[in-house]
N, C-alpha and C positions, 0 to 999 in steps of 0.2 A: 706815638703808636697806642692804639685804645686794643685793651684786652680783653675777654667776655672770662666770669670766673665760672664754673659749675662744681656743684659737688651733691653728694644725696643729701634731700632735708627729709623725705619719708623716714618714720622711726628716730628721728630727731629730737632734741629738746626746741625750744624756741634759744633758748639762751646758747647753748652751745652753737648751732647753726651762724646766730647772730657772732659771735663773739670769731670764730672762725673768719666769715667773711671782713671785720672788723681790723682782724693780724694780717690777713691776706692784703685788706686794700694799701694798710699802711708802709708794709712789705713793696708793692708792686709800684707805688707810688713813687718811693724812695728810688726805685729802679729805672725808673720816667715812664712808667706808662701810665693812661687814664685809663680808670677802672670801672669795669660793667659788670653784673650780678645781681640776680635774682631778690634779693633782699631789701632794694634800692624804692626806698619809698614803701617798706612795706608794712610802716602805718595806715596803709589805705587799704590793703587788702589782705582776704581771711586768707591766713596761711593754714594749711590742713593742723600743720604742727604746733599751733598756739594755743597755749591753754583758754577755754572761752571763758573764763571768768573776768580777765581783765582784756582791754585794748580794744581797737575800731574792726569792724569787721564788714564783710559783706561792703564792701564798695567796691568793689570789683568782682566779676564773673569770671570762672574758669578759664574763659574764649581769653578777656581782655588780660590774664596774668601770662596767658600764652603767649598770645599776640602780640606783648613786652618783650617778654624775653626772646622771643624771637627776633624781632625790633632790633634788640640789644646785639644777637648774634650778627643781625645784619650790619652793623654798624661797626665792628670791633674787625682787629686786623687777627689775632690771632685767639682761638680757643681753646682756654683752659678746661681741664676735666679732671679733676681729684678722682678718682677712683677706691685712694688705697684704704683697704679696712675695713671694704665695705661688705655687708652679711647679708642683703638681700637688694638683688634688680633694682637700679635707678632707673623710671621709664624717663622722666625728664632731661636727667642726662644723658643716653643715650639719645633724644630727641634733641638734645643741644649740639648735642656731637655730631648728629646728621644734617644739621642746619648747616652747621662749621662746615661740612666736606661739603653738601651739596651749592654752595656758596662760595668753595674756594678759598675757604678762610685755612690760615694754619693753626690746624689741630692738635695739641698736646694733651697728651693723658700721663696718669701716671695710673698705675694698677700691679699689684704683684703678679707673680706666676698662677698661683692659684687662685685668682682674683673670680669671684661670683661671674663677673663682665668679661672676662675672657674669652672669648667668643669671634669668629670670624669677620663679622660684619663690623666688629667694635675696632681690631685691629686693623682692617682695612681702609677706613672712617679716619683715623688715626693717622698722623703724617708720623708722629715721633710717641714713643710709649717709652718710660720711664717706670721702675719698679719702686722708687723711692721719690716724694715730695723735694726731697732738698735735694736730686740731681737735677729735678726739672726744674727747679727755683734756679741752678747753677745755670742751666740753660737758658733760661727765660730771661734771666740778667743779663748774659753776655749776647742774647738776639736783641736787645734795644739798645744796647748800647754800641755795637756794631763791635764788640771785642773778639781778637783770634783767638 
């Protein structure tokens, strides 16, 4: 079962973003799924969030980092959406989340009660919403592995 990951990288570090998706794959792997996320190759292109003094940049346009991860969403059986902690609007995850719904895919979030993204359209979008990271991890483990 192939999983798509999202989480916000605006107002990000490069390293923290990275190192997140990094525990997450190793996490989900373990779990049997193949793993898809935004990050995936992304020595090839300019991530907003990367400091410019070092790494490759500009090989990629805005359209074609979209058109990936869209790609991605298209391809994965279920979508992940981190939400929790977050201080200001992900347009991209919300745009990954609507891929998810509009696709058919299953959509997991996780976000608190007072989550910035709270919002109708995001809870709608959402098959299953989660307040805490490691209820949905409990979940997302026992939906691949087919356990009661």
């Amino acid at each position: 079962m192939k999983i798509y990951l999202a989480r916000p990288i605006s107002g990000c570090t490069y390293e923290d973003v990275i190192k997140y998706y990094r525990r997450c794959n190793t996490t989900f792997k373990k779990f049997g799924y193949t793993v898809l996320h935004p990050c995936i190759g992304s020595e090839f292109i300019n991530l907003e969030f990367k400091d410019k003094g070092r790494g490759v940049y500009n090989k990629a346009s805005n359209h074609a980092i979209k058109e990936r991860d869209k790609w991605m969403v298209q391809n994965a059986d279920v979508v992940y959406v981190n939400l929790e902690k977050t201080t200001m609007v992900s347009i991209g995850c919300v745009a990954e989340l609507a891929w998810g719904d509009l696709l058919g895919k299953h959509t997991v979030v996780v976000m608190e009660k007072n989550n910035i993204h709270r919002h109708a359209f995001v809870l709608e979008m959402a098959d299953v919403v989660f307040e805490t990271e490691e209820d949905a991890m409990e979940y997302l483990k026992k939906l691949v592995s087919k356990e009661i």
